[in-house]
C-alpha positions as CSV (number, residue, x, y, z in Angstrom):
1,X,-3.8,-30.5,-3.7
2,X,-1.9,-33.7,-5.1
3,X,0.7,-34.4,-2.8
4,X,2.7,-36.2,-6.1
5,X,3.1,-32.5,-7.5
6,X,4.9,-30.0,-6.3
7,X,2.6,-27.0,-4.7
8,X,2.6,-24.2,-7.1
9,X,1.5,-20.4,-6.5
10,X,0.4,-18.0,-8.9
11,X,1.5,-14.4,-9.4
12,X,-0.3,-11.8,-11.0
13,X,1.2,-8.4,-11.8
14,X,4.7,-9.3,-11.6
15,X,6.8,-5.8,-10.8
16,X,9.4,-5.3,-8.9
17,X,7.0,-5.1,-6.1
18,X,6.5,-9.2,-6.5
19,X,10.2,-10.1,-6.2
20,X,10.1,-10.9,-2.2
21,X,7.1,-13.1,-2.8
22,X,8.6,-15.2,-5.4
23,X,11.7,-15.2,-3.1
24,X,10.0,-16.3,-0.5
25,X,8.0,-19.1,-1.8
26,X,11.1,-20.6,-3.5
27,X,12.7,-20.6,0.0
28,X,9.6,-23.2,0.9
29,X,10.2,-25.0,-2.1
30,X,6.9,-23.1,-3.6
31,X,6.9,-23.3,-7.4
32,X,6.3,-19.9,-9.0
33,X,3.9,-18.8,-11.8
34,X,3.9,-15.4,-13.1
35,X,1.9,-12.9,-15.6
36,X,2.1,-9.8,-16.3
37,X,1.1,-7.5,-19.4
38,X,4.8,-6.2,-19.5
39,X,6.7,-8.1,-21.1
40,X,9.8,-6.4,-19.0
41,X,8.6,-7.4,-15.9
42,X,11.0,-8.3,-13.0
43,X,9.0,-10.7,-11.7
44,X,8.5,-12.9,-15.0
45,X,12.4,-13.5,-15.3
46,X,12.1,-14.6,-11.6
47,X,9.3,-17.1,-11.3
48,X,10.0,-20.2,-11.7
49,X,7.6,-19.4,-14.9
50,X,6.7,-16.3,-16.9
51,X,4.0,-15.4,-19.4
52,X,3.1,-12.4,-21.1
53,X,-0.9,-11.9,-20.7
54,X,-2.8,-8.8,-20.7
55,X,-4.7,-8.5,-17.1
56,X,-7.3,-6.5,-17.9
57,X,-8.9,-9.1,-20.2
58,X,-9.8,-11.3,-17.4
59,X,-11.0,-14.0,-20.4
60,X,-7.2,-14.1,-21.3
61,X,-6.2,-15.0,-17.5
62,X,-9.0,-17.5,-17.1
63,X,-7.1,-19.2,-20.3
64,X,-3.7,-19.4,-19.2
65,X,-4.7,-20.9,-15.7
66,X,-6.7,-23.6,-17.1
67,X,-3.3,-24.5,-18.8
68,X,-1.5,-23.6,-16.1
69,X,-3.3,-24.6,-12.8
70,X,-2.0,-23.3,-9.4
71,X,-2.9,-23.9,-5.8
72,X,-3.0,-20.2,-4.8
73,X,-2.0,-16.8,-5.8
74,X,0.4,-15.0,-4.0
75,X,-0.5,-11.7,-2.5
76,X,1.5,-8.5,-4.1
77,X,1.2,-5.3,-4.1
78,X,-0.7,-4.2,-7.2
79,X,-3.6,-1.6,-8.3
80,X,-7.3,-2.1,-10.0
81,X,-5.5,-5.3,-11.5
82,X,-6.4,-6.8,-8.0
83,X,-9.9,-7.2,-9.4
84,X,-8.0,-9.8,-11.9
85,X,-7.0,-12.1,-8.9
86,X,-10.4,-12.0,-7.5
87,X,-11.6,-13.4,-10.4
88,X,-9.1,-16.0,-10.5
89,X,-9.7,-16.7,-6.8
90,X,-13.5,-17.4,-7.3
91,X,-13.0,-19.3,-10.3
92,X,-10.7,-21.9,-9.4
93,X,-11.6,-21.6,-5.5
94,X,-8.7,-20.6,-4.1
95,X,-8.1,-19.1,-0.9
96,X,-7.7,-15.1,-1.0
97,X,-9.5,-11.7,-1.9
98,X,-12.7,-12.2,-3.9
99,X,-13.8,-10.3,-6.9
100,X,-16.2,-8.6,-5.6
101,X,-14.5,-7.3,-2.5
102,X,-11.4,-6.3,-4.8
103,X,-14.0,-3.8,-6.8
104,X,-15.2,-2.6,-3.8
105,X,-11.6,-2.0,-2.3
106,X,-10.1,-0.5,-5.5
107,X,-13.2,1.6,-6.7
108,X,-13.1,4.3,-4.3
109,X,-16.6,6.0,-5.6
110,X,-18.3,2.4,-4.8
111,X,-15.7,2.0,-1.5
112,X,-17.2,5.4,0.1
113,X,-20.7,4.4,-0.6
114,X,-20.8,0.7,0.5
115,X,-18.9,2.1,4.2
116,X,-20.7,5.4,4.2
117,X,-24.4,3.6,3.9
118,X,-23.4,1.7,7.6
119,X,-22.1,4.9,9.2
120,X,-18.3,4.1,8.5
121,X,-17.4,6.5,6.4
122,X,-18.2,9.9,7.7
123,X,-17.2,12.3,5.2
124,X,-19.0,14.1,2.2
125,X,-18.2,13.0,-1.2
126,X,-18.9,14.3,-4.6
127,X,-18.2,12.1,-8.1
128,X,-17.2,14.0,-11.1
129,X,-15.6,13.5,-14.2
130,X,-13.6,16.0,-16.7
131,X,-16.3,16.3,-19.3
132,X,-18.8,17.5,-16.4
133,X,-19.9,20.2,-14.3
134,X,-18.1,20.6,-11.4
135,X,-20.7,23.3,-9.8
136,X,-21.6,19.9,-7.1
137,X,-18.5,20.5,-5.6
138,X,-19.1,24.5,-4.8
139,X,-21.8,23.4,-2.1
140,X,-19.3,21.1,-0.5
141,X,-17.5,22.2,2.9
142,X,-14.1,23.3,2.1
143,X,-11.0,21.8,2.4
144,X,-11.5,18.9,0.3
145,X,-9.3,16.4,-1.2
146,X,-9.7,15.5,-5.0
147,X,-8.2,11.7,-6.0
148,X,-8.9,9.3,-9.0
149,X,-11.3,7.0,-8.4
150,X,-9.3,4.6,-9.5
151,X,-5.5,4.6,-8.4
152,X,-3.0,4.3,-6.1
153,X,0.2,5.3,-5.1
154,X,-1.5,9.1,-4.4
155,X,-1.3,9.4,-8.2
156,X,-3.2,13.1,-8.8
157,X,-4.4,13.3,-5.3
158,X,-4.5,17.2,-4.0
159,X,-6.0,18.9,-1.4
160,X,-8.0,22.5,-1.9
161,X,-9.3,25.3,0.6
162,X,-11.4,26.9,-1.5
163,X,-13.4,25.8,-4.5
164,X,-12.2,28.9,-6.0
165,X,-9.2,27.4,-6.0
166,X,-9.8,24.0,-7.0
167,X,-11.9,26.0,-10.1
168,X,-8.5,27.4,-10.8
169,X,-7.2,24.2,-10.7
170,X,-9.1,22.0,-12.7
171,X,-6.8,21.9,-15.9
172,X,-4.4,20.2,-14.2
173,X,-6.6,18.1,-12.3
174,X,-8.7,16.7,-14.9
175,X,-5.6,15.9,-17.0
176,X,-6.5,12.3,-17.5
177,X,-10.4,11.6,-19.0
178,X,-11.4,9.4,-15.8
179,X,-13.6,9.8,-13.2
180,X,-12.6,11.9,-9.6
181,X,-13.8,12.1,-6.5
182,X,-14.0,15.1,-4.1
183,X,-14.7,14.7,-0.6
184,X,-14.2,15.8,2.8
185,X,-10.6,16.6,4.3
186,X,-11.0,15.0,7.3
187,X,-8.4,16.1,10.4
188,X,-6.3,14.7,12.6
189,X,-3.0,12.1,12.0
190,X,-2.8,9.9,9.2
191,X,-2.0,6.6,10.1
192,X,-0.9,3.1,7.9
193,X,-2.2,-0.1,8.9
194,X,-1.1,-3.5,8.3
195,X,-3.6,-7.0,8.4
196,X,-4.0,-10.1,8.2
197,X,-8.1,-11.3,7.8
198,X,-8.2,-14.9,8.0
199,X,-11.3,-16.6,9.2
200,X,-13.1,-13.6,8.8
201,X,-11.1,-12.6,11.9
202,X,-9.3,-9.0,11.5
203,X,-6.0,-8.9,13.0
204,X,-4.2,-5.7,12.8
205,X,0.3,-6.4,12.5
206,X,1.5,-2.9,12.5
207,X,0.1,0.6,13.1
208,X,2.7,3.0,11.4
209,X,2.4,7.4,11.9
210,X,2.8,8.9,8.5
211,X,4.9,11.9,7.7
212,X,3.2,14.3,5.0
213,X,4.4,16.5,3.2
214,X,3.0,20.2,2.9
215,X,-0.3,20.9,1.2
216,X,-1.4,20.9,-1.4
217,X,0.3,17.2,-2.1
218,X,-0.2,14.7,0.6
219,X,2.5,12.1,-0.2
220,X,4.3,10.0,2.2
221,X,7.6,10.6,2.6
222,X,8.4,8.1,5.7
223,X,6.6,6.3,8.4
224,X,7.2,5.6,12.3
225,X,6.1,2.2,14.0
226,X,3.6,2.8,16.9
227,X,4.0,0.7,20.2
228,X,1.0,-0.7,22.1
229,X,0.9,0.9,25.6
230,X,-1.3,2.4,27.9
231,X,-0.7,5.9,25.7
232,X,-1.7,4.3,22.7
233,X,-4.3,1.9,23.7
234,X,-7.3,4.2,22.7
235,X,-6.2,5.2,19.3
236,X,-5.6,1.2,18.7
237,X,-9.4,0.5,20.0
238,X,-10.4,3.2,17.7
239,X,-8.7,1.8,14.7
240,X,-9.5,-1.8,15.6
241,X,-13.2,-1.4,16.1
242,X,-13.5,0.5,13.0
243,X,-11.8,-1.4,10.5
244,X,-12.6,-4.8,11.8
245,X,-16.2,-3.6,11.0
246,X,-15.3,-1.7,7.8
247,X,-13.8,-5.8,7.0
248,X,-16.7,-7.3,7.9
249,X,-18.9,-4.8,5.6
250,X,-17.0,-5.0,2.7
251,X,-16.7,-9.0,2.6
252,X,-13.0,-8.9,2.9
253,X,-11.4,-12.2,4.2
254,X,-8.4,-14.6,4.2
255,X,-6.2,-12.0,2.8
256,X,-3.4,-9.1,3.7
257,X,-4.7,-5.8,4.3
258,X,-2.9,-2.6,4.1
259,X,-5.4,0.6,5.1
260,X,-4.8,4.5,5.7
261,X,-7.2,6.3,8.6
262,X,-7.0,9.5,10.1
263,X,-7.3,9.6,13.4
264,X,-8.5,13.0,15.6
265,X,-7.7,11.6,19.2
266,X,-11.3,10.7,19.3
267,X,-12.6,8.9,16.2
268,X,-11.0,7.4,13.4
269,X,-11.8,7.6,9.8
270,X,-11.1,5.4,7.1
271,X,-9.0,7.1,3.8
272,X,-8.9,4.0,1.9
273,X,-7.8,0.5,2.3
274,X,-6.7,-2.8,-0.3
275,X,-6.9,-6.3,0.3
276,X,-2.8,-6.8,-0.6
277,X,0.6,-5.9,1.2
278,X,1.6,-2.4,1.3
279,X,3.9,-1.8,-1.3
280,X,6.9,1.3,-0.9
281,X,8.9,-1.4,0.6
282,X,6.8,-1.7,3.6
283,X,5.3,-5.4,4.2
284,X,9.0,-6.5,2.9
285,X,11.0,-4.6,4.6
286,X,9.6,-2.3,7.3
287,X,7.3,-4.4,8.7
288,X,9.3,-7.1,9.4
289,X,12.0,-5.0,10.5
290,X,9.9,-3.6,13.1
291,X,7.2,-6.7,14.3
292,X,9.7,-9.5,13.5
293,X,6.7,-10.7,11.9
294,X,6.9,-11.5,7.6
295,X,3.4,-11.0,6.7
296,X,3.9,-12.8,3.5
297,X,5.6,-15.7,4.9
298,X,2.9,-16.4,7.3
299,X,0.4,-15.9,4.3
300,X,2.0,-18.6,2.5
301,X,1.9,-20.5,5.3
302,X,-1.7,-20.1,5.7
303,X,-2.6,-20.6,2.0
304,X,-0.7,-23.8,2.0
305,X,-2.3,-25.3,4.7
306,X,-5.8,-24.0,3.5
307,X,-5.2,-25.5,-0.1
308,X,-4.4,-28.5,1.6
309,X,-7.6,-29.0,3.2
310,X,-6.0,-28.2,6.3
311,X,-6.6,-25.2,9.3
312,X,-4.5,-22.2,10.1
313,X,-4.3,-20.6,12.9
314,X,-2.5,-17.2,13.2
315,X,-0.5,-16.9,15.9
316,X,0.4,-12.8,16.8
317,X,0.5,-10.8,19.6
318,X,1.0,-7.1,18.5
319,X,4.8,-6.3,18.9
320,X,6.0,-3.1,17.3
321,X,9.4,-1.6,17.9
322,X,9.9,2.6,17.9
323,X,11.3,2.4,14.2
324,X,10.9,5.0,11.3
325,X,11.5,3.8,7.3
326,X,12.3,7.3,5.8
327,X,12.3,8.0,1.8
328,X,14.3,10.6,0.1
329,X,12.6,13.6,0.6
330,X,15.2,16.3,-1.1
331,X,15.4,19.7,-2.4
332,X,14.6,20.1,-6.0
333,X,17.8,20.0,-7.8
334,X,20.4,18.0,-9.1
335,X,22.5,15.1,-7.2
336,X,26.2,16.5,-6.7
337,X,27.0,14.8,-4.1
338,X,26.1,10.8,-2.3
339,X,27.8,9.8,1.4
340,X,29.8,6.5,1.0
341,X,26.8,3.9,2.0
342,X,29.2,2.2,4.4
343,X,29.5,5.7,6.4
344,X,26.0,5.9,6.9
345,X,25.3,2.4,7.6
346,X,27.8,2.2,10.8
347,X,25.6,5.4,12.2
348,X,24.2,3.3,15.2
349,X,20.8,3.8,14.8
350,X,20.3,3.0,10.9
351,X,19.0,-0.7,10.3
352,X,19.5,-0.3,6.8
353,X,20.0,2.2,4.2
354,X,19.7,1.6,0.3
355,X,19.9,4.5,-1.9
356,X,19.3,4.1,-5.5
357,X,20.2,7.8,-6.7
358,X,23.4,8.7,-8.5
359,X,25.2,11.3,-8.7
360,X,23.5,13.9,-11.9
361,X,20.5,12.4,-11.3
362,X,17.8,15.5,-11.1
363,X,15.3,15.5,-8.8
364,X,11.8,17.0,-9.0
365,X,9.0,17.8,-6.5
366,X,7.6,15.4,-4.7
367,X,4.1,14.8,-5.2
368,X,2.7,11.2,-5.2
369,X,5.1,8.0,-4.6
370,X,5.9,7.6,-8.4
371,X,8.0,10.7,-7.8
372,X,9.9,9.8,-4.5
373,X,10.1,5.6,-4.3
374,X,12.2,4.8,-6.8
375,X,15.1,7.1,-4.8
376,X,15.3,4.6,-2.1
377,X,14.9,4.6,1.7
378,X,16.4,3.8,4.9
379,X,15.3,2.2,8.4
380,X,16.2,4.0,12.2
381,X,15.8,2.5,15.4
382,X,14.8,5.6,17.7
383,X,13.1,6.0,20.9
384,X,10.8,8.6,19.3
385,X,10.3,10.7,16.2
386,X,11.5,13.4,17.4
387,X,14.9,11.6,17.8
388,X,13.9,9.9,14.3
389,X,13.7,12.6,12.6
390,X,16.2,14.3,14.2
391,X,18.7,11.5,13.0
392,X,17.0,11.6,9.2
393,X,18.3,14.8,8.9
394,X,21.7,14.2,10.0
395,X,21.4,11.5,7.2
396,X,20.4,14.2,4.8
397,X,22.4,16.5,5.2
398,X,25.3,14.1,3.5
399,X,23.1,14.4,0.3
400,X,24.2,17.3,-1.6
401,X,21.8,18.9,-4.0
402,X,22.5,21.4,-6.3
403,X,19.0,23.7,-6.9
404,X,18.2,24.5,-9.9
């Protein structure tokens, strides 16, 4: 790094989603590079600099950084593009995910067989594509849960009791001409993990309880922060031991980590994980409200220091408050009605709320997060979920919907 130029961070994908990175660096005096392949992107009005490039022609990328040379990509939530940055990162030799781990993380065929081969992933799994037989999946033990095998977001992700029924199913689910994966639907709680891998050391910043909705779907409508005590101190062994190993496998270092596992009250199992921050206004919001640690900050921290030349030491003692972030889980319908935000904001127990429905706005069934996150969300201090969600619908009730 050339201490005569200002330190400069890259950005690739530049959504909404990268906003609080680019805001954050600019508050260390960080300049900002961005590129996306939309040319509407918020994030390219934001950086410091924006450039139209397609990601998925990683010869195109490769160009534009060696015109445009930065001293580390910021981490952001993004999909398969996060292959992209790996490439960059092992190119240039910056600090962050590697390509190879990327493809492992965001290919969830080659995810389940890298983990399953070491005994990490228990769980039967069957690849299939549209154009093929789906007869392999009639031997399987029922329920499973069908999902892209690439994609996020629970984009087309649906579980079924019975092959009959998946059978009955399979217009819908084979919609799109990509590959899909059924495998086992393994029991228990789902979880949402947030990490930070630096030094090839895993260190685990929030453990979050989902809330699900019904079967078929599984989406997740809302999430409560776990506290470390004596209660909890096997499921966070469980989780620990198994991802810090799943880490270790998969090559995964100097990076943020976002990971979903069920948990049975005595193993855990890993769903899926990514080397980035959570998106759904979690690592930018939630987390922070309920560590008091900013993930992204410290990342920046770290990469600076690292691109430097310099050490980085991560200093974090697990520290989660009983919190819930809660998105807008309605009735299908039609918005007649929205509570003055102010009303709902002096409620005690409400951190923050920011709804970005309207009145007329129609709503539809939830059923992966493109259907529910751009509605908004709010954050609740609560001793428990019962009193969490007891609150939420309190909250909801102010919401009027108008069914259709």
């Amino acid at each position: 790094m050339n201490k005569d130029k200002p330190i400069t961070a890259g950005i690739i994908g530049a959504s909404s989603e990268s906003l609080y990175a680019i805001s954050e660096a600019g508050k260390k005096g960080i300049r900002t590079v961005a590129v996306d392949g939309n040319p509407a992107a918020p994030g390219l009005a934001h950086a410091d600099e924006g450039h139209t490039v397609d990601l998925r022609d990683t010869s195109a990328v490769f160009d534009f950084f060696d015109n445009h040379p930065v001293d580390f990509l910021l981490p952001v939530p993004v999909g398969r593009i996060l292959t992209t940055a790996g490439a960059v990162n092992d190119r240039y030799g910056l600090p962050g995910v590697s390509r190879r781990a990327a493809e492992l993380a965001t290919d969830k065929w080659e995810f389940h067989t890298a983990l399953a081969a070491q005994g990490l992933r228990k769980a039967e799994a069957v690849l299939f594509n549209k154009k093929e037989e789906i007869s392999g999946i009639s031997g399987m033990e029922f329920p499973v849960v069908v999902k892209p095998r690439f994609g996020s977001g629970s984009r087309a992700v649906k579980v079924y009791r019975s092959f009959a029924d998946l059978e009955e199913d399979m217009a819908d689910v084979t919609s799109f001409d990509e590959d899909y994966i059924a495998e086992s639907c393994v029991p228990g709680t789902e979880y949402g993990v947030d990490a930070f891998i630096a030094d090839g050391s895993f260190r685990m910043i929030l453990l979050r309880e989902k809330i699900i909705t019904p079967e078929p779907y599984r989406q997740c409508v809302g999430y409560f922060a776990i506290e470390k005590n004596d209660s909890t101190e096997a499921l966070f062994s469980r989780v620990n031991g198994l991802l810090s190993a799943a880490v270790k496998q998969l090559g995964l270092n100097n990076c943020l980590m976002h990971a979903d596992v069920m948990d049975d009250g005595n193993e855990s199992f890993i769903i899926e994980l990514s080397p980035r921050p959570s998106g759904h206004y979690l690592h930018n919001y939630f987390t922070r409200y309920a560590t008091g640690f900013d993930m992204l900050s410290e990342y920046i921290a770290y990469a600076t220091a690292v691109s430097a030349g310099g050490s980085y030491e991560l200093s974090y003692t697990y520290s989660a408050e009983n919190m819930m972030i809660r998105y807008f889980d309605l009735l299908e319908g039609v918005v007649e009605s929205l509570p003055d935000p102010a009303e709902i904001e002096s409620m005690d127990s409400v951190l923050c709320y920011n709804c970005y429905m309207k009145e007329g706005d129609r709503l539809g069934k939830v059923i992966d997060g493109g259907s529910v996150m751009g509605r908004g969300f709010y954050v609740i201090k609560a001793p428990s979920i019962a009193e969490a969600m007891k609150i939420s619908r309190e909250i909801e009730s102010k919401i009027v919907i108008k069914e259709c």
